[in-house]
N, C-alpha and C positions, 0 to 999 in steps of 0.2 A: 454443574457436574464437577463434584472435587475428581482430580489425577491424583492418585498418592502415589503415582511414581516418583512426582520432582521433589529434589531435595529441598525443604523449606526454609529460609533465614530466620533465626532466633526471633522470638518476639519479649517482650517483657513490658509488661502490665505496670507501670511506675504509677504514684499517687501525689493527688493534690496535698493531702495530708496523712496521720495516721489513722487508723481505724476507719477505711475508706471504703474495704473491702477487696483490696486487692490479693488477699490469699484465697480468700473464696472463688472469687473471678477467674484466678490461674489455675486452682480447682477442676475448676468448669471446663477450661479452655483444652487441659491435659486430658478430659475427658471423649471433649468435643473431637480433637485431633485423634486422638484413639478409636470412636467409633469413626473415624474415616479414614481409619488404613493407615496411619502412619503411628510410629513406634516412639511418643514425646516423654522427654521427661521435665522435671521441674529443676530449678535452680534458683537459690537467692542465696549470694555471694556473703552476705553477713546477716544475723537475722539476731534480734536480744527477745529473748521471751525465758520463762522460767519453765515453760512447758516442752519436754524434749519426749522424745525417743530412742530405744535402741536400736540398733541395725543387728542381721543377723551374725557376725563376727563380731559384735560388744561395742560397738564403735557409741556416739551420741551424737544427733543432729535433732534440729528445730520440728518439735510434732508437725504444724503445718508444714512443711516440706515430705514427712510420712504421709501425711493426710493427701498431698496433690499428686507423689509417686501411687498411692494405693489407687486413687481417682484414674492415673495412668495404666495401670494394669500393670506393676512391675517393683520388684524390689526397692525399699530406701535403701540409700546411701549415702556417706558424706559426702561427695563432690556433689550432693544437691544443695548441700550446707555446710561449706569450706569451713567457716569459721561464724560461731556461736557464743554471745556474751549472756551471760547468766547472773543477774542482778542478785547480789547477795546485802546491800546498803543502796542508799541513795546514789551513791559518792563511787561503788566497788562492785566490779562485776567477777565471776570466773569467767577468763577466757578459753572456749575451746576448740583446740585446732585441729581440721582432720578427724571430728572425733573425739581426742583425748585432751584430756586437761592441760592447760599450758604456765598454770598460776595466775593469778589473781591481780587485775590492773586498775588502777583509778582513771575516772575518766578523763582526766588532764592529762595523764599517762597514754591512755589508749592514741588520741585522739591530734599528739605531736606527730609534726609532719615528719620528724626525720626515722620515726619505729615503723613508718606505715609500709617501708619497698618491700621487706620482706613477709605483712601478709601478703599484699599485690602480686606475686609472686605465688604465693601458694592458692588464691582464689582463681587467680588466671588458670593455672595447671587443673584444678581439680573442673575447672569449666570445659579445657582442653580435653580432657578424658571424657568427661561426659557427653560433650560433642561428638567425642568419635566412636559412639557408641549409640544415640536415639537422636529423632531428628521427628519434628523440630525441640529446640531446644525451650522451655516456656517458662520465663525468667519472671522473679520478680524485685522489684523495687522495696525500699524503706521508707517508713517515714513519708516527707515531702521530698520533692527533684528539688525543691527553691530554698534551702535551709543557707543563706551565701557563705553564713561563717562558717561551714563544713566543707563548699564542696571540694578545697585546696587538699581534703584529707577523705574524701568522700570514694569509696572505693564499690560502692552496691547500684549507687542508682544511674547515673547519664554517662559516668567514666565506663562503668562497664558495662553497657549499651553499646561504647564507642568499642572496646576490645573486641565485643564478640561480631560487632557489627549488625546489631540487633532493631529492627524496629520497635519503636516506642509507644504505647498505648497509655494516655494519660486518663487515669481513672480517679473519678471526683464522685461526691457524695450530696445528690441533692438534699437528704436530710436533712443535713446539718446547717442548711442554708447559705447564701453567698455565693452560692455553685458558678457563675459567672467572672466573679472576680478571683473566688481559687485558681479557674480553668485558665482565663486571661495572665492572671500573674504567674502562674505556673509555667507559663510559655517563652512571656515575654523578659521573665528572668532569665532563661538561658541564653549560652552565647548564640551566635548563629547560627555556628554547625550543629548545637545540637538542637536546636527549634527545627530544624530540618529534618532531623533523625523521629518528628515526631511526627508520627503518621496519622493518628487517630487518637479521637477523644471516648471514652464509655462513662456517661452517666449514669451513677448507678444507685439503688436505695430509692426510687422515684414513690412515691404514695399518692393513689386519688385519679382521676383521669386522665392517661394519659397521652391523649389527644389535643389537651390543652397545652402543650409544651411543645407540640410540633413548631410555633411561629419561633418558641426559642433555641429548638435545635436550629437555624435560619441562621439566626442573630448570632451563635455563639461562632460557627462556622464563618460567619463575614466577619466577627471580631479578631478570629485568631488565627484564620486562614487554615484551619484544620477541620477535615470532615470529622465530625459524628459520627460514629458506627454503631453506636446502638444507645437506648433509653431502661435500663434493665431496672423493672418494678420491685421495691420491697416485699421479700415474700414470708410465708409465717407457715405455712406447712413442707418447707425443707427443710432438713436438720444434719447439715455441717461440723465434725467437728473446729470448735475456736481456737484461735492462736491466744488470745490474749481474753485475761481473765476479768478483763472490765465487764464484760455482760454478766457475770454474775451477781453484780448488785443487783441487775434486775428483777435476780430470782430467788430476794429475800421476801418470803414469804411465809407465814407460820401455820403452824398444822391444820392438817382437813379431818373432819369425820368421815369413816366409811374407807379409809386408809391408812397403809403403815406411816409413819410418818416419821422419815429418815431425815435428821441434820447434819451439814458438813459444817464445820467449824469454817468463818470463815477468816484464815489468818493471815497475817499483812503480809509475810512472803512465800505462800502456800503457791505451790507449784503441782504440774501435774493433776490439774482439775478435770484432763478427761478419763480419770480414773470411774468417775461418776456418771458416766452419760447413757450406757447399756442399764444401769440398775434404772435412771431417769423415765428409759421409757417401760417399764418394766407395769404394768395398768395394777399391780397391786401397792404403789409406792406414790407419797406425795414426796421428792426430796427437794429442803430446800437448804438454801447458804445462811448463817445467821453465826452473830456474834453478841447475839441477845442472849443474856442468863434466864429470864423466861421463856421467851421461843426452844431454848434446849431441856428446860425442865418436862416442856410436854410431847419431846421425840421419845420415839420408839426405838430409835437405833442413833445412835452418836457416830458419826464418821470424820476421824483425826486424820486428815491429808496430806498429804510431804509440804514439805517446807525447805525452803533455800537455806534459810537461817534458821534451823532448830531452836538454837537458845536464845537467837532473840524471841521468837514467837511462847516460847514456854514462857519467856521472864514474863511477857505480855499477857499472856491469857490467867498467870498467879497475880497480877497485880491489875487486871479488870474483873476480878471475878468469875471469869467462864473455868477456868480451871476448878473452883470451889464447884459451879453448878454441873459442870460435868460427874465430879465422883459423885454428888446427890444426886444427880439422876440415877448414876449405878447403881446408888442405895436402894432405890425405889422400883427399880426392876430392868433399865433400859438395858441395852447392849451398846459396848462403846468399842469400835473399834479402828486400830489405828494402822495405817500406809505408811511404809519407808518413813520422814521424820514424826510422823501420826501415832510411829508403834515405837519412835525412840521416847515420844513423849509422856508413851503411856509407863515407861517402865519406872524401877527406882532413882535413878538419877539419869544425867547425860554431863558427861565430860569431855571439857576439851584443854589437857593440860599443852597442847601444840599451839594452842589458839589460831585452829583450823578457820574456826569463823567470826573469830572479834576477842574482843576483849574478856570474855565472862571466861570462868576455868572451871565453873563446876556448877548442875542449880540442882535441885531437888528433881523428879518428876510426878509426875500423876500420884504412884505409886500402885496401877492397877494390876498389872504386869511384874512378875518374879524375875526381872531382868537390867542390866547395868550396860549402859553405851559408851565406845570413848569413839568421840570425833580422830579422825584419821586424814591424814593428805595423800593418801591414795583413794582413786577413785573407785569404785566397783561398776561396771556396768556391763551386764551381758542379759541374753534371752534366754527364758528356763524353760521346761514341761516338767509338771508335778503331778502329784496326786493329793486330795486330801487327807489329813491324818490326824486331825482331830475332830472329825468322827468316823463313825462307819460308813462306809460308803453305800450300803444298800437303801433304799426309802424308805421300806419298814423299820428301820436304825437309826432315826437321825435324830439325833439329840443325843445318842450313846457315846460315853468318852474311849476311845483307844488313847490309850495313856502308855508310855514306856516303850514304844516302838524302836528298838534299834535302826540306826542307819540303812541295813539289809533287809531290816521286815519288806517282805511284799506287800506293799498296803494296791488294797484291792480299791477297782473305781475309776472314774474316766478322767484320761489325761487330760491337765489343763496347761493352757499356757499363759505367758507374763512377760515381763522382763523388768531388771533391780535398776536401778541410779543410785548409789549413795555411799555418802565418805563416813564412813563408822562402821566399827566391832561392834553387836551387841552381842552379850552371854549371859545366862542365866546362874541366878545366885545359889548360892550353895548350898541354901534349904530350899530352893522350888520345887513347890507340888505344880507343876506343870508339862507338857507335853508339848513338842516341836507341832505345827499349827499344818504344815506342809511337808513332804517330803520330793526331792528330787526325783527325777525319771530320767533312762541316757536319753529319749530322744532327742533332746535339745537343749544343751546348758554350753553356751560359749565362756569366754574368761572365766571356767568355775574354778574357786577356791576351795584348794585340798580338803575333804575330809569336812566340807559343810555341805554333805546330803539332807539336811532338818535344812526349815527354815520357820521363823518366826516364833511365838510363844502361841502357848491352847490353855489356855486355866478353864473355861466353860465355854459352854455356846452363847453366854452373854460378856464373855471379856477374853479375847483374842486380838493379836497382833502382827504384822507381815510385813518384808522389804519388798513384797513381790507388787509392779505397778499393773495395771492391765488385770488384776483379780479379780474383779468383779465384771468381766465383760465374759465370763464362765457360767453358764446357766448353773453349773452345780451348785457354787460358789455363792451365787444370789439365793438360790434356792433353800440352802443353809442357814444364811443368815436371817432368814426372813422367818424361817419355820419358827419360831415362838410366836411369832405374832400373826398365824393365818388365817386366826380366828375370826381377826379386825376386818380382813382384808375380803373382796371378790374372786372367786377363784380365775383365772386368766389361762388366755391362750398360750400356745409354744411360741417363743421370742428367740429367733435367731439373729442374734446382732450382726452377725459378719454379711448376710443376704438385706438387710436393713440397709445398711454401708452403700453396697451395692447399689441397692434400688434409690437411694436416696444420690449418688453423684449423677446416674442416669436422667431423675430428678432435673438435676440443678442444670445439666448440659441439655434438657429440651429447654428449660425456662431462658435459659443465656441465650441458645438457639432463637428461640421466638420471637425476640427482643434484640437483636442484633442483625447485621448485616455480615452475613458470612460470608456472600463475594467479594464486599470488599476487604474482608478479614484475608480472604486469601489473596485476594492483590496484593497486599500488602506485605503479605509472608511470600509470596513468592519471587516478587520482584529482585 
């Protein structure tokens, strides 16, 4: 019988390696604590992913940290993700603190012991306020606890375990094999106090019987002197959004019959890929990721994605040829349309005489779009509600252009929402036959910029463009895009993504449940 009277101590989910599953897991656990009465929220003190979020006052923090507060039942915020590096090169990430942009550091830069007191300082505090605010608090780790040459600079994983006072749950990945000597060295690298700080082990990702591993939970427990708390099974019918964009290679696959068949370009510093994931389940859609110039010549819909580095990815896709096969697919009927850096690249050029993000000052662009970009070092980022306005909004109307809407037209049709990320002006050129793709609604625009009620460019229902992330998790919005091709497609039921979300962390917190040992989960948090 859980008390959710008692105040709980911090737990935090740390990993044998990356990609282990420890955002999913803390997921779960935010879930877990929630249906049992208590008010948890997530935290991971530094987090590098190219995929972010907004908060409701404009702020930016790591999508997976969005993904384990919405699992929580409760607003994101940056003091769930103090501080966020944003790979823009191998070598160079944006740093962002609190939120906002702080410039741009290399990682020999970031990574000196003597820059580190003043984040340490700003992660501690933004932990402080969250502490005193939801309980428990359900932290996560980076990377490996056992990296030695970091941990003198290490500020995410066992140092701040030690600050918050956190128990430690080390999570390992029997897939990926080895699982014994990850768990082992992972332990027995640390010093003493913190091998003590480490309460429990969760193996997780298990495939196949798993009754056959009970004699290794035994062993792994008399190796490292750390109970086992649970064996959690690889599962395939829950659907999590991902932090990190590695599982999308899995899902290059080329078109089906009997379906639209939507391709996302897949570009080397494409960001923001769960822009995609409501259209994914959408049963009249095959969409896959490809960087194959065949694979795109047989979609039905081209989908240009944000990107970290704009003009690197433009210079790249002009000189492998997907930039060629993309406008021949336009030629031949498809719809291409492009996200935040997606729709810089659709336009006439994109420039960056600051050299916002490298070296290049200016490249050509697609040239699908009646539109010019200049890279900017200010950031944009806030959450909107729109309307569409590049078509009609009734159903008997769709495919019809509203063209020339001013700023004030009341465009009729149901509010959607979104929110921007992105360092660039675009404007359209001085002869465009085009129409603004969206318009603004007051309900909800934080940080907006004077006097840009429009957003995006409308030339057709087969070539539009938008800053707005989160677009297509709008039923109108998919419903739109798809309508030229219904013909292909089966007709489908009504898809509510946000009751989806829902049912699916519910989901994942029975499976964690099933699989784990919650008594001793709350020993361990309560102690």
């Amino acid at each position: 019988m859980v008390n959710n009277s008692k105040r709980l101590r911090s737990v935090m989910f740390a990993g044998t390696g990356s990609d282990v599953g420890k955002s999913v897991i803390t997921a779960a656990f935010c879930r877990i604590f929630k249906q049992d009465g208590y008010t948890p929220a997530p935290f991971k003190a530094q987090n590098m992913a190219l995929n972010s979020f907004v908060t409701s006052d404009g702020l930016e923090l790591g999508r997976a940290q969005a993904v384990q507060a919405e699992a929580a039942g409760i607003p994101c915020h940056t003091d769930m993700n103090p501080l966020l590096l944003k790979p823009s090169s191998d070598c160079i990430s944006q740093v962002v603190l609190n939120g906002r942009p702080a410039g741009n550091r290399s990682a020999r830069s970031f990574f000196r012991e003597q820059s580190r007191e003043e984040l340490v300082r700003e992660v501690h505090a933004a932990y402080d306020r969250l502490a005193a605010r939801y309980n428990p608090i359900v932290m996560e780790g980076a990377g490996s606890i056992s990296e030695l040459n970091l941990q003198k600079v290490d500020l995410v994983n066992l140092p701040m375990a030690r600050y918050a006072d956190a128990s430690v749950i080390l999570v390992a990945d029997i897939d990926r094999g080895g699982v014994f000597a990850s768990v082992y060295g992972s332990v027995m690298l640390q010093t003493e106090e913190d091998r003590r700080r480490i309460k429990g082990i969760l193996i997780n990702k298990f495939r196949g019987d798993i009754s056959l591993f009970t004699g290794g939970v035994k062993m792994m427990e008399d190796l490292c002197h750390v109970p086992v708390i649970g064996v959690v099974p690889y599962y395939k019918d829950i659907y999590i959004e991902e932090e990190d964009s590695v599982m999308l290679k899995t899902k290059k696959l080329g078109a089906l019959q009997g379906k639209i068949n939507v391709a996302v370009v897949l570009l080397h510093h494409l960001s923001n890929f769960t822009d995609f994931n409501a259209l994914e389940r959408d049963e009249r859609v095959h969409l896959f990721y490809t960087n194959n110039t065949d694979e795109l010549l047989k979609a039905d819909i081209i989908l240009i994605p944000g990107s970290k580095n704009t003009l690197a990815d433009l210079y790249e896709l002009r000189r492998n040829g997907v930039a060629q096969a993309i406008m021949q697919a336009h030629r031949r009927g498809a719809t291409v349309t492009g996200i935040c850096g997606g729709y810089q690249i659709m336009g006439r050029e994109v420039c960056d005489p600051d050299h916002v993000e490298g070296d290049i000052t200016r490249l050509p662009g697609l040239g699908l779009l009646p539109v010019t970009t200049r890279l900017t070092k200010e950031k944009v980022t806030r959450q909107v509600a729109f309307r569409l306005a590049g078509w009609a909004a009734r159903p008997e109307d769709i495919g019809a252009v509203v063209s020339g809407l001013p700023p004030e037209h009341p465009v009729a049709g149901e509010v959607c929402h979104g929110y921007e990320i992105h360092m660039g002006e675009t404007s359209f050129l001085a002869d465009a036959k085009a129409s603004a793709f969206t318009y603004f609604v007051d309900e909800i625009v934080t940080n907006p910029i004077p006097d840009a009620s429009g957003n995006g460019c409308f030339v057709n229902n087969h070539c539009f463009g938008t800053y707005i992330h989160g677009i297509l998790d709008n039923a109108p919005v998919i419903d739109l895009l798809l309508e030229p091709f219904l013909e292909k497609a089966l007709p489908r039921t009504a898809f509510d993504y946000a009751a989806f979300k829902e049912e699916q962390y519910d989901k994942l917190a029975a499976h964690v449940r099933r699989h784990v040992n919650m008594e001793l989960v709350y020993k361990i948090v309560e102690s």
